[in-house]
KESELO-80040 format. One record per residue (C-alpha): residue number from 1; x, y, z. Coordinates in steps of 0.1 Angstrom, whole numbers, plus 5000, padded with zeros to 4 digits. Layout:
<r><nr>NUM</nr><east>X</east><north>Y</north><up>Z</up></r>
...
***
This chain:
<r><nr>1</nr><east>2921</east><north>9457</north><up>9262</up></r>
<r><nr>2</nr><east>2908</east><north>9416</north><up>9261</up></r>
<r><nr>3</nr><east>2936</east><north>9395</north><up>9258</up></r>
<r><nr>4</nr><east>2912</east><north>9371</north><up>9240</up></r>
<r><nr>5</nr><east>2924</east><north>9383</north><up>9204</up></r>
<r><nr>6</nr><east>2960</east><north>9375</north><up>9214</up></r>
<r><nr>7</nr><east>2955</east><north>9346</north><up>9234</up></r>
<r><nr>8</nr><east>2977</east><north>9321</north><up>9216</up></r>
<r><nr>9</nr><east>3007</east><north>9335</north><up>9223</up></r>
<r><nr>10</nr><east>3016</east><north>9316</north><up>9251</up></r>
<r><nr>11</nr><east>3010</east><north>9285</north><up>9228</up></r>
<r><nr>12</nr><east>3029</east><north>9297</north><up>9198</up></r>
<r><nr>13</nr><east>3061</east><north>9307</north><up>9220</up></r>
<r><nr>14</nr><east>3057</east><north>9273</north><up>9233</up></r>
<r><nr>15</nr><east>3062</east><north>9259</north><up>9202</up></r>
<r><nr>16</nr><east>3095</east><north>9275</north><up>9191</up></r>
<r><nr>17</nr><east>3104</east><north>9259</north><up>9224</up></r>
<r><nr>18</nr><east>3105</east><north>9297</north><up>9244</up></r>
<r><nr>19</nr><east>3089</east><north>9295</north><up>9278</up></r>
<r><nr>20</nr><east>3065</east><north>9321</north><up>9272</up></r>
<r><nr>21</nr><east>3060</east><north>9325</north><up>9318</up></r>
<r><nr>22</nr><east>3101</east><north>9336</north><up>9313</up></r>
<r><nr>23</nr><east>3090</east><north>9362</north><up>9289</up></r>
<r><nr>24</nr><east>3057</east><north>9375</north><up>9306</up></r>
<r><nr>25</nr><east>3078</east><north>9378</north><up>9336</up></r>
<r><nr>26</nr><east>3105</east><north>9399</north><up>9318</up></r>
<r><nr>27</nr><east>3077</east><north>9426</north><up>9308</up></r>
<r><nr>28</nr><east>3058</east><north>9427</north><up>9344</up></r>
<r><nr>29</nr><east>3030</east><north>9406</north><up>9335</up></r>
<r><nr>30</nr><east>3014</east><north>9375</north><up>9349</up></r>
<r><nr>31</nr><east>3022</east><north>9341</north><up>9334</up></r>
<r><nr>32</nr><east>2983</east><north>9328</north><up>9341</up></r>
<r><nr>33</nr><east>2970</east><north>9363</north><up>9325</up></r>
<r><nr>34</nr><east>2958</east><north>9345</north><up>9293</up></r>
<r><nr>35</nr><east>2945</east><north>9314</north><up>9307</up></r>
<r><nr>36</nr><east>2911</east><north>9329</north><up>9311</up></r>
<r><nr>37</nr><east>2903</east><north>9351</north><up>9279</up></r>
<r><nr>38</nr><east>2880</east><north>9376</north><up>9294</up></r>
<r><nr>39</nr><east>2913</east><north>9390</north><up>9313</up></r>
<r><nr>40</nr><east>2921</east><north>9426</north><up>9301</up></r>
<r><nr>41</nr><east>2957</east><north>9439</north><up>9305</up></r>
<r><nr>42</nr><east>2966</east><north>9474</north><up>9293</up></r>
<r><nr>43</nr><east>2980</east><north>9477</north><up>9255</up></r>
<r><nr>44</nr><east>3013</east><north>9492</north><up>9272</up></r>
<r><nr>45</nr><east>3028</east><north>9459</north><up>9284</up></r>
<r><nr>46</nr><east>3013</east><north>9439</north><up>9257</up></r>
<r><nr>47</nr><east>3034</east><north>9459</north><up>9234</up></r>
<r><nr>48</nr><east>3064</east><north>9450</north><up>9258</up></r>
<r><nr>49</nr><east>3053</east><north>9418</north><up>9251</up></r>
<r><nr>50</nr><east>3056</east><north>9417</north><up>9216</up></r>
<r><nr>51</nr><east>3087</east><north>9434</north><up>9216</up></r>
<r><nr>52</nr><east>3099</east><north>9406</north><up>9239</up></r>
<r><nr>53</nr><east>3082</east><north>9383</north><up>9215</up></r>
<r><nr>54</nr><east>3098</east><north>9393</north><up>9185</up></r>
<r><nr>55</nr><east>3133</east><north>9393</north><up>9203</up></r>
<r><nr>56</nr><east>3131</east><north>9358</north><up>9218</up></r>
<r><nr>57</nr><east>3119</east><north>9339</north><up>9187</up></r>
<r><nr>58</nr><east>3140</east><north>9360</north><up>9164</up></r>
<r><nr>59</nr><east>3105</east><north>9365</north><up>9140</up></r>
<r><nr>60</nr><east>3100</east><north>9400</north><up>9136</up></r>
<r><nr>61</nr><east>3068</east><north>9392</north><up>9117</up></r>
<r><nr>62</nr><east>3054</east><north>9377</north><up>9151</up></r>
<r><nr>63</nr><east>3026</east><north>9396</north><up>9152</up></r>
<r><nr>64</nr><east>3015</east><north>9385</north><up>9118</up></r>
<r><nr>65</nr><east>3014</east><north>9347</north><up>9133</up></r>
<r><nr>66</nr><east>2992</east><north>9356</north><up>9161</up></r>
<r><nr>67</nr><east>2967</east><north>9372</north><up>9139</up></r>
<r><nr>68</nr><east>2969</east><north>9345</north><up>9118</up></r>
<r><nr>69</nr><east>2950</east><north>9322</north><up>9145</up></r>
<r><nr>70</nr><east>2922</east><north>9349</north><up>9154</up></r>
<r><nr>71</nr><east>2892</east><north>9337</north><up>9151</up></r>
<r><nr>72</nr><east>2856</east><north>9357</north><up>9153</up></r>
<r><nr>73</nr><east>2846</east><north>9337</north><up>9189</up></r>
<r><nr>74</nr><east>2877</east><north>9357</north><up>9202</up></r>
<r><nr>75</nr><east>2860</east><north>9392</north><up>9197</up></r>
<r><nr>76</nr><east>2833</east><north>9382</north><up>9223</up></r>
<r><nr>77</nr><east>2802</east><north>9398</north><up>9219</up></r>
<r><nr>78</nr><east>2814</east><north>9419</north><up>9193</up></r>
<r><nr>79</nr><east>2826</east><north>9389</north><up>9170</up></r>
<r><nr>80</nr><east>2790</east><north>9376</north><up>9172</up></r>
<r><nr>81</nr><east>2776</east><north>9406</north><up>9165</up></r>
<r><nr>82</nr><east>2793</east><north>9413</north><up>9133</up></r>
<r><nr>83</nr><east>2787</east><north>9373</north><up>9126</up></r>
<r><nr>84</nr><east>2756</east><north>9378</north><up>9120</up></r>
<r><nr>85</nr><east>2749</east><north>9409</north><up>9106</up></r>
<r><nr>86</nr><east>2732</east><north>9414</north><up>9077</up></r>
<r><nr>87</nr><east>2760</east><north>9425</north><up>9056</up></r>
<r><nr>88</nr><east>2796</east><north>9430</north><up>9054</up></r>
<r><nr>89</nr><east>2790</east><north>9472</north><up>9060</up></r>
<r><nr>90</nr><east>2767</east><north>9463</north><up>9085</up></r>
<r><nr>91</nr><east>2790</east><north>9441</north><up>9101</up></r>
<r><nr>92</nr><east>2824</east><north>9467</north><up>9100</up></r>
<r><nr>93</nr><east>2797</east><north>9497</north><up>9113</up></r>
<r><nr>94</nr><east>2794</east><north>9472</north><up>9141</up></r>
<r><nr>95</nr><east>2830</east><north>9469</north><up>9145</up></r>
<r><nr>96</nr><east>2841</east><north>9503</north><up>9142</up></r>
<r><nr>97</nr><east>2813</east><north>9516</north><up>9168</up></r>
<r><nr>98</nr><east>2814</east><north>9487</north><up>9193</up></r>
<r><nr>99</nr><east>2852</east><north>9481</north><up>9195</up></r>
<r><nr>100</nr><east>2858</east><north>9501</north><up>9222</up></r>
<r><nr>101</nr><east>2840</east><north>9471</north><up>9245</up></r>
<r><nr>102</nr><east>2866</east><north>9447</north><up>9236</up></r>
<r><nr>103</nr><east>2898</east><north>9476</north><up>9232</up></r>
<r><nr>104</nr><east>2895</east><north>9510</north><up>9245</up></r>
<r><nr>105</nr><east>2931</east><north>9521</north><up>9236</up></r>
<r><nr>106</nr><east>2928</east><north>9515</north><up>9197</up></r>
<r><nr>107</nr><east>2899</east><north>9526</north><up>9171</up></r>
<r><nr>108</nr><east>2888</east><north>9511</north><up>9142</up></r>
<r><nr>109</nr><east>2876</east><north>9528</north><up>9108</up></r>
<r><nr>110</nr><east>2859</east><north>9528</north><up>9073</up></r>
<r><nr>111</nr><east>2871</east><north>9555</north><up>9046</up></r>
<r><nr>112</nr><east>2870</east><north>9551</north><up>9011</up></r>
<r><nr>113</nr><east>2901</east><north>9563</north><up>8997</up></r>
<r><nr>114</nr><east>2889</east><north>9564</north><up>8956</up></r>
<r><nr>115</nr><east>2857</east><north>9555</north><up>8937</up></r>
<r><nr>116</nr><east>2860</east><north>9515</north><up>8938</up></r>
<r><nr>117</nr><east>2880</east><north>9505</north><up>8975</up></r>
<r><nr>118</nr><east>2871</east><north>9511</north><up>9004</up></r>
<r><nr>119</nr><east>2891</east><north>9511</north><up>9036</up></r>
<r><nr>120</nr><east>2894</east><north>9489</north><up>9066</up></r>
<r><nr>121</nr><east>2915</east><north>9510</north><up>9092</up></r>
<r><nr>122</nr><east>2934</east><north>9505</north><up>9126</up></r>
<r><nr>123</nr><east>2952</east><north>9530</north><up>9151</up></r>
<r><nr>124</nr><east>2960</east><north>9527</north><up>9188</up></r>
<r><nr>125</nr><east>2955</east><north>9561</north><up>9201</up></r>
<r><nr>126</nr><east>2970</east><north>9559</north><up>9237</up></r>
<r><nr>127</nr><east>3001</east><north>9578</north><up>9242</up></r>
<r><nr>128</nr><east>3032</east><north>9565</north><up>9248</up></r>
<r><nr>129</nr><east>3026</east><north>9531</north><up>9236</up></r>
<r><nr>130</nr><east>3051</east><north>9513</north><up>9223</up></r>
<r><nr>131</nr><east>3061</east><north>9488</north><up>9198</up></r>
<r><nr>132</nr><east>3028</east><north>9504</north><up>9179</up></r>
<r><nr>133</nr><east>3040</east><north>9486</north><up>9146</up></r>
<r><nr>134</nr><east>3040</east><north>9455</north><up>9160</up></r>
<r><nr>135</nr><east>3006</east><north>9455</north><up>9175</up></r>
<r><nr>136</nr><east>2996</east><north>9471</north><up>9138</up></r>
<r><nr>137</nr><east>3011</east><north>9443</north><up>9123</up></r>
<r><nr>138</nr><east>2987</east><north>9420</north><up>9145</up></r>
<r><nr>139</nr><east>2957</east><north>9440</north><up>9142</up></r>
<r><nr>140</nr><east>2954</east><north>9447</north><up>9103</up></r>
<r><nr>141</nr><east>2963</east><north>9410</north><up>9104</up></r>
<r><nr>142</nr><east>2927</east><north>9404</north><up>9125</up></r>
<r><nr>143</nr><east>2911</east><north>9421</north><up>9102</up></r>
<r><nr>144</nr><east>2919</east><north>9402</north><up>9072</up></r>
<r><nr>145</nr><east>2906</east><north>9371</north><up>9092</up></r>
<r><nr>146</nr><east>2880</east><north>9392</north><up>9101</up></r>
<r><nr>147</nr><east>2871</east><north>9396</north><up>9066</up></r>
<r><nr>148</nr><east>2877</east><north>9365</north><up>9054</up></r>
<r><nr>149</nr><east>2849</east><north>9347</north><up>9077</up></r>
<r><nr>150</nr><east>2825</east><north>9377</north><up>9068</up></r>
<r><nr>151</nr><east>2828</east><north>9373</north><up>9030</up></r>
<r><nr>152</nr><east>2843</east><north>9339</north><up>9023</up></r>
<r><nr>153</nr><east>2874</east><north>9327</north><up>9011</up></r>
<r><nr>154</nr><east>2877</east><north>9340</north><up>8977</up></r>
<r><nr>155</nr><east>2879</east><north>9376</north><up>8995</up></r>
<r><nr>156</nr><east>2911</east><north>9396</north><up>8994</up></r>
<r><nr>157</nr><east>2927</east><north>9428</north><up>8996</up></r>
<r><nr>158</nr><east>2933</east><north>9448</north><up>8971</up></r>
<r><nr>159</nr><east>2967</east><north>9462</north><up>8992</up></r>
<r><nr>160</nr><east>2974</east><north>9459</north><up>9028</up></r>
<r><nr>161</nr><east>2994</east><north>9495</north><up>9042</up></r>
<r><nr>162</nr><east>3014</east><north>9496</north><up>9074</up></r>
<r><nr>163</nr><east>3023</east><north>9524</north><up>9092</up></r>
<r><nr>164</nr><east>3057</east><north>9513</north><up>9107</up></r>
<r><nr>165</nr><east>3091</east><north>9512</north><up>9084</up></r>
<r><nr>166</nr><east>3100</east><north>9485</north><up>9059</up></r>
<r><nr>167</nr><east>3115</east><north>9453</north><up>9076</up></r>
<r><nr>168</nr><east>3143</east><north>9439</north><up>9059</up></r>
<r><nr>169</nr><east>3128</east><north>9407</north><up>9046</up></r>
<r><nr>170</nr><east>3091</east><north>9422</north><up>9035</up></r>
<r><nr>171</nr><east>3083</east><north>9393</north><up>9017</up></r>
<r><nr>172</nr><east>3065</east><north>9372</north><up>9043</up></r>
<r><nr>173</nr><east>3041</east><north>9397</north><up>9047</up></r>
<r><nr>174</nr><east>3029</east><north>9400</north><up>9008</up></r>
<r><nr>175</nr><east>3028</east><north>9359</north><up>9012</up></r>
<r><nr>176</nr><east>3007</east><north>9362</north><up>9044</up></r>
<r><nr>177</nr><east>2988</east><north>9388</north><up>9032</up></r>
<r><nr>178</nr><east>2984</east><north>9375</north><up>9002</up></r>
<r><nr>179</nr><east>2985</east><north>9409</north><up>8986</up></r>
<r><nr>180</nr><east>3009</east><north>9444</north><up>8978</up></r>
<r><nr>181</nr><east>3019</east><north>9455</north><up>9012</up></r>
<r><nr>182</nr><east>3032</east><north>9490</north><up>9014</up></r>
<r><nr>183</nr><east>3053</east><north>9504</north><up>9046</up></r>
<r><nr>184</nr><east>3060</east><north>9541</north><up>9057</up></r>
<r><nr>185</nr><east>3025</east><north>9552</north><up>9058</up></r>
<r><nr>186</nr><east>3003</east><north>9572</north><up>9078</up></r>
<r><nr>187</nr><east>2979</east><north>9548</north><up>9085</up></r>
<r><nr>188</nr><east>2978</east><north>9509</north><up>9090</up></r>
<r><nr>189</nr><east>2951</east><north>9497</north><up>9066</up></r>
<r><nr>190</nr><east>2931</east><north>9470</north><up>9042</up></r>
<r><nr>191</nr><east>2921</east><north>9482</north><up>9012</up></r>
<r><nr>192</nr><east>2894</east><north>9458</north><up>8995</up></r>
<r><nr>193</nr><east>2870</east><north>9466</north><up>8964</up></r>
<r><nr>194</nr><east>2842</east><north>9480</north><up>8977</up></r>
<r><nr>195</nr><east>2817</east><north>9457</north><up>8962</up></r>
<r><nr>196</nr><east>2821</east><north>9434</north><up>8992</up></r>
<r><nr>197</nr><east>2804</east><north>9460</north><up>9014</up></r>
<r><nr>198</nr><east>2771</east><north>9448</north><up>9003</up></r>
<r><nr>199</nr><east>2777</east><north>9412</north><up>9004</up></r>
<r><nr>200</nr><east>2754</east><north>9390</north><up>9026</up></r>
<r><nr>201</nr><east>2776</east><north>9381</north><up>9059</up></r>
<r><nr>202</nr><east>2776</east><north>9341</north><up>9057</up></r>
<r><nr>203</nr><east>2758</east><north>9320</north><up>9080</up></r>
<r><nr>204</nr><east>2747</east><north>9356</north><up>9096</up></r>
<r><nr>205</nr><east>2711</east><north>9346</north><up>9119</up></r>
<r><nr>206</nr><east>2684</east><north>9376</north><up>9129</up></r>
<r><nr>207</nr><east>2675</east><north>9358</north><up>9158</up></r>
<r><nr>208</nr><east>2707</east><north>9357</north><up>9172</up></r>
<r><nr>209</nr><east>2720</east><north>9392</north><up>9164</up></r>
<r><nr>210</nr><east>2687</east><north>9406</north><up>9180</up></r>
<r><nr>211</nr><east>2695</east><north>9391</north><up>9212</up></r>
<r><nr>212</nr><east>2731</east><north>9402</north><up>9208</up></r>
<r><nr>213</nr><east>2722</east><north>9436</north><up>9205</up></r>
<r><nr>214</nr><east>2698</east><north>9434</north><up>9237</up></r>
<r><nr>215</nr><east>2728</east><north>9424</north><up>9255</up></r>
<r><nr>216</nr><east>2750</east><north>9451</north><up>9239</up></r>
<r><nr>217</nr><east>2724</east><north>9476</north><up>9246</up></r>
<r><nr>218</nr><east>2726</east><north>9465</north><up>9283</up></r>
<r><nr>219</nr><east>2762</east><north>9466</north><up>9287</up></r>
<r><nr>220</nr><east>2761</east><north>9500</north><up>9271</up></r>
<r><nr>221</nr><east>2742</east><north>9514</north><up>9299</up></r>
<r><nr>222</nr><east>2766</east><north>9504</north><up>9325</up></r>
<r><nr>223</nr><east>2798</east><north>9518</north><up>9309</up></r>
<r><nr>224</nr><east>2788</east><north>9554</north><up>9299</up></r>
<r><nr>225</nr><east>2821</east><north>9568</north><up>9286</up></r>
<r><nr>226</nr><east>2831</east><north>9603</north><up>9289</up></r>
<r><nr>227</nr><east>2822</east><north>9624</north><up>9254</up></r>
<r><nr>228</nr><east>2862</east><north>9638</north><up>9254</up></r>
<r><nr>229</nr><east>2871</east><north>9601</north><up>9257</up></r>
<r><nr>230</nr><east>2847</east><north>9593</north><up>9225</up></r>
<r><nr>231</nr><east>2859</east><north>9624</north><up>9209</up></r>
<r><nr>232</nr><east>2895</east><north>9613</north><up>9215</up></r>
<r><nr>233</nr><east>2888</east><north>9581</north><up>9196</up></r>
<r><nr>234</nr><east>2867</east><north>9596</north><up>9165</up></r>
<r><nr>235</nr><east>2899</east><north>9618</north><up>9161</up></r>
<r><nr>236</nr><east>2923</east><north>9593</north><up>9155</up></r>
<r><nr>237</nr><east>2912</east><north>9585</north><up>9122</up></r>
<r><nr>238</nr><east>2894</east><north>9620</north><up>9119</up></r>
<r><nr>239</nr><east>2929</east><north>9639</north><up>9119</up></r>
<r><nr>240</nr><east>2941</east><north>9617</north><up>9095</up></r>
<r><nr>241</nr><east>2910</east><north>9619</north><up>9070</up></r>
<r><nr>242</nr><east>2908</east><north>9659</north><up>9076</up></r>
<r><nr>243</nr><east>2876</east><north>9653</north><up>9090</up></r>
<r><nr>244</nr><east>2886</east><north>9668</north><up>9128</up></r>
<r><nr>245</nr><east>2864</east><north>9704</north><up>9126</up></r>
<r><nr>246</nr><east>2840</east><north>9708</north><up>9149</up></r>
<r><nr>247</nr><east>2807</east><north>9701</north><up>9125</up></r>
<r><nr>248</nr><east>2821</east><north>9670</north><up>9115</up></r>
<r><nr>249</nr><east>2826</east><north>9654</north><up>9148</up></r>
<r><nr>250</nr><east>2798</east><north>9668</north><up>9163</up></r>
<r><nr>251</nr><east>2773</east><north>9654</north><up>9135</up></r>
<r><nr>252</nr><east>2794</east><north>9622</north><up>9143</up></r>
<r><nr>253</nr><east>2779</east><north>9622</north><up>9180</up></r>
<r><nr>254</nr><east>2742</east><north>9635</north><up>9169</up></r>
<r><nr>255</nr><east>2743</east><north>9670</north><up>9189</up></r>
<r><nr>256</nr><east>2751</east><north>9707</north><up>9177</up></r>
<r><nr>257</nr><east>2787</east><north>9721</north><up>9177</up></r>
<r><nr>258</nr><east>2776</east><north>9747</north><up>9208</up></r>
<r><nr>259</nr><east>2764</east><north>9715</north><up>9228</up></r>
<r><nr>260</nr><east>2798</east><north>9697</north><up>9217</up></r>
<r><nr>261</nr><east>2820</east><north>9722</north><up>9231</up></r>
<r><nr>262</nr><east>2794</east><north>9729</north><up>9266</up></r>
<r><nr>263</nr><east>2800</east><north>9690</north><up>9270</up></r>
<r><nr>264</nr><east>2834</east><north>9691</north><up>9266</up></r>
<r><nr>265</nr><east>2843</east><north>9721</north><up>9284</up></r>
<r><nr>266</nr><east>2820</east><north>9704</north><up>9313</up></r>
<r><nr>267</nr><east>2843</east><north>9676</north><up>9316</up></r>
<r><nr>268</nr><east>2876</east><north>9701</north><up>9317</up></r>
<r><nr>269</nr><east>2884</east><north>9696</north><up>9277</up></r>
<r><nr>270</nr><east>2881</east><north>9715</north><up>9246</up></r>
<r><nr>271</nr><east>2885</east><north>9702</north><up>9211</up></r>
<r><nr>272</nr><east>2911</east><north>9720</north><up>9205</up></r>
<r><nr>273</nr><east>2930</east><north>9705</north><up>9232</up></r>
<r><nr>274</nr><east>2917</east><north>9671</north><up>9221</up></r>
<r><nr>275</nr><east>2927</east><north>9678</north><up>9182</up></r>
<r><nr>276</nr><east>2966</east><north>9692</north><up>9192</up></r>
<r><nr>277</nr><east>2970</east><north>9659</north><up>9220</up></r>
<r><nr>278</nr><east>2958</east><north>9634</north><up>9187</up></r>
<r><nr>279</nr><east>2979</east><north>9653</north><up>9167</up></r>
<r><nr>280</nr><east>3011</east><north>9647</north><up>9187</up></r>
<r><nr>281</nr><east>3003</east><north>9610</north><up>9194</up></r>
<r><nr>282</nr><east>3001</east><north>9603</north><up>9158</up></r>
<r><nr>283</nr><east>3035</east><north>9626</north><up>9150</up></r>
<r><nr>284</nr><east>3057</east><north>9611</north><up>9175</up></r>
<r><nr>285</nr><east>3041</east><north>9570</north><up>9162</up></r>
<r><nr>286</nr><east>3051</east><north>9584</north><up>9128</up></r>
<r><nr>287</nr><east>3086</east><north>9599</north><up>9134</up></r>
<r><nr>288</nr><east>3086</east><north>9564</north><up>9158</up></r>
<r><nr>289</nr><east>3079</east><north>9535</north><up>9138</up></r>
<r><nr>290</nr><east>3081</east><north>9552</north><up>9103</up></r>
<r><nr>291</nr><east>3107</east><north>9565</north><up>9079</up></r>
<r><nr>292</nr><east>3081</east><north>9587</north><up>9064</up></r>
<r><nr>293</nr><east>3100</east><north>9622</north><up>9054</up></r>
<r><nr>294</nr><east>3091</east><north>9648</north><up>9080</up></r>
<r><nr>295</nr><east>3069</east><north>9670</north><up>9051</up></r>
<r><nr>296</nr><east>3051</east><north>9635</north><up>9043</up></r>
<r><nr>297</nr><east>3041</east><north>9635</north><up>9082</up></r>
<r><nr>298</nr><east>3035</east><north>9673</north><up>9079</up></r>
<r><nr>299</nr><east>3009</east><north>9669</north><up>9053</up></r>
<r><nr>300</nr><east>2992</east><north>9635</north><up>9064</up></r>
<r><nr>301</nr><east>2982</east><north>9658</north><up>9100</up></r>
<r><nr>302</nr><east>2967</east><north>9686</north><up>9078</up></r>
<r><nr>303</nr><east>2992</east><north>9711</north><up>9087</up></r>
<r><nr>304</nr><east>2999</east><north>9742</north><up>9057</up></r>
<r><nr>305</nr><east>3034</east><north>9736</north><up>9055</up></r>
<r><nr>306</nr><east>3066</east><north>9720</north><up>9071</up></r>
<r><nr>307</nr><east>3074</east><north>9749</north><up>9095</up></r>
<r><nr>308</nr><east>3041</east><north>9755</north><up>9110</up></r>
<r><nr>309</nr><east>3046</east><north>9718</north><up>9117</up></r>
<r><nr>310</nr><east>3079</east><north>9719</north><up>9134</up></r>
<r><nr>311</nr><east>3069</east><north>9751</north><up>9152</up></r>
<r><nr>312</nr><east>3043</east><north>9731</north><up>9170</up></r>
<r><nr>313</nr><east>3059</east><north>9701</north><up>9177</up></r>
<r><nr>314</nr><east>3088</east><north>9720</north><up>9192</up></r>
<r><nr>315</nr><east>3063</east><north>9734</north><up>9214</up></r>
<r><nr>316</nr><east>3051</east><north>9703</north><up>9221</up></r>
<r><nr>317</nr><east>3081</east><north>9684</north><up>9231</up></r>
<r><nr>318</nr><east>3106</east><north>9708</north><up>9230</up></r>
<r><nr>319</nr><east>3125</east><north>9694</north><up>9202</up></r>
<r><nr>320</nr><east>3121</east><north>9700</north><up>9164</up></r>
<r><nr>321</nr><east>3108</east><north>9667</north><up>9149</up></r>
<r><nr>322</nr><east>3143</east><north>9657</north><up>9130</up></r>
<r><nr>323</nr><east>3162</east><north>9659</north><up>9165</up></r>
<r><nr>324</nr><east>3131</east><north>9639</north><up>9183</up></r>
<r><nr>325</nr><east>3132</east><north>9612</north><up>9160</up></r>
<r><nr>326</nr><east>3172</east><north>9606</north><up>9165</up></r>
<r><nr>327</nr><east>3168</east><north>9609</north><up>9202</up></r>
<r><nr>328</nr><east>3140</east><north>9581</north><up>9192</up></r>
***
């Protein structure tokens, strides 16, 4: 991932007087990695980092002040992409299909949960990652700024949902959110009213996005990704929306369901395999970072009841999920 969306938290350490070189050093990585913000690091130390992050200041809403100081510039190409789109939907499209050139370890998404909000959603996908609520935390964070420069001040969420547990002072986060926050949920989220979807994005200029998206295209064509590695990503939100069959994701990509599962099995995969390896990232970040109940988590991956869902996780892990998550 760019460490340009993070890259003030050598700055912000420094100024709760921690030596932030002490505390890259502690997780294995460089001190001078965010000196140039086109660096890219891999989302498994930089949740070390936060962890560390959290620990030294004593802050455990840390993550919440570094996306507090995002700014669209820090996105790259994408940020000036969405900055001048023509509207706000235009701009999250942008976002949710161009993300992967700035972070290919985390997706982003657009649901609409009930007639009048709509969704803005976040989930890092990689397995094993840790500290996953932390790097929520800074994520859904970026998005309210992202929101905020798209629509204008007088935006806000409706409710902001976090998929890690409760902390024991919750209180800054309403304040910084500046809305309800819940905890203990599937999925990190913003939810907005969805009249803001068509609003105009401010300052947005044709000219400019036009050239953007010559350069996109151009980059594009340089990075094919594997199809399983796109699949992997639509899933992340798609198992969690019950939109994981095969029509669905393979009207997602444009092709038919028989040339979804040729392409697949020619790179070694299978939806199937891809579906059951989403399904235990997401249970094992749930039983993680959550207190959700076990037949909350059950439900939110689509399975029919509790014990078809311990069944498979113990034949994924080897433990049923109540004994994983103490061991956890």
């Amino acid at each position: 991932m760019s460490v340009a969306p993070i890259s003030t938290i050598p700055a912000t350490l420094r100024s709760l007087g921690i030596d932030p070189a002490t505390v890259m050093r502690s997780v294995g990585l460089d001190p001078q990695l965010f000196e140039n913000p086109s660096n890219r690091a891999s989302i498994v130390p930089i949740g070390r980092l936060l962890e560390a992050c959290v620990a030294t200041s004593g802050k455990p809403h840390f993550g919440l002040i570094i996306g507090r100081q995002f700014s669209m510039p820090m996105l790259g190409l994408v940020g000036y992409l969405m900055s001048n789109e023509m509207s706000v939907r235009d701009a999250l499209k942008t976002l949710v299909l161009s993300l992967r050139l700035q972070d290919r370890s985390a997706v982003a998404g657009v649901t609409q949960p009930s007639d009048h909000l709509v969704a803005l959603t976040y989930a890092v996908f990689a397995p094993g990652t840790p500290a996953t609520g932390l790097i929520d935390d800074t994520c859904i964070m970026i998005g309210w700024r992202i929101l905020k420069s798209l629509c204008g001040p007088e935006w806000r969420p409706a409710e902001v949902r976090l998929a890690h547990a409760r902390p024991l002072d919750s209180r800054v986060y309403r304040e910084m959110f500046d809305a309800p926050v819940r905890f203990d949920v599937p999925l990190s989220m913003l939810l907005f009213d969805k009249r803001w979807l068509d609003a105009p994005v401010r300052g947005a200029d044709p000219v400019l996005l036009g050239l953007m998206q010559q350069l996109q295209t151009e980059i594009e064509s340089k990075s094919a990704t594997r199809l399983t590695d796109q699949v992997r990503r639509a899933l992340r939100t798609g198992v969690m929306s019950g939109h994981s069959d095969a029509r669905g994701i393979a009207e997602l990509f444009s092709v038919s369901e028989r040339s979804l599962r040729r392409r697949l099995a020619d790179e070694g995969s299978s939806l199937q395999a891809l579906v059951a390896e989403v399904r235990l990232t997401i249970a094992r970040q749930l039983l993680e970072e959550t207190r959700m109940p076990i037949s909350e988590i059950a439900a939110a991956l689509d399975y029919a009841d509790l014990t078809a869902f311990s069944r498979a996780f113990r034949g994924w892990t080897g433990k049923p999920p109540g004994e994983w998550r103490r061991a956890h």
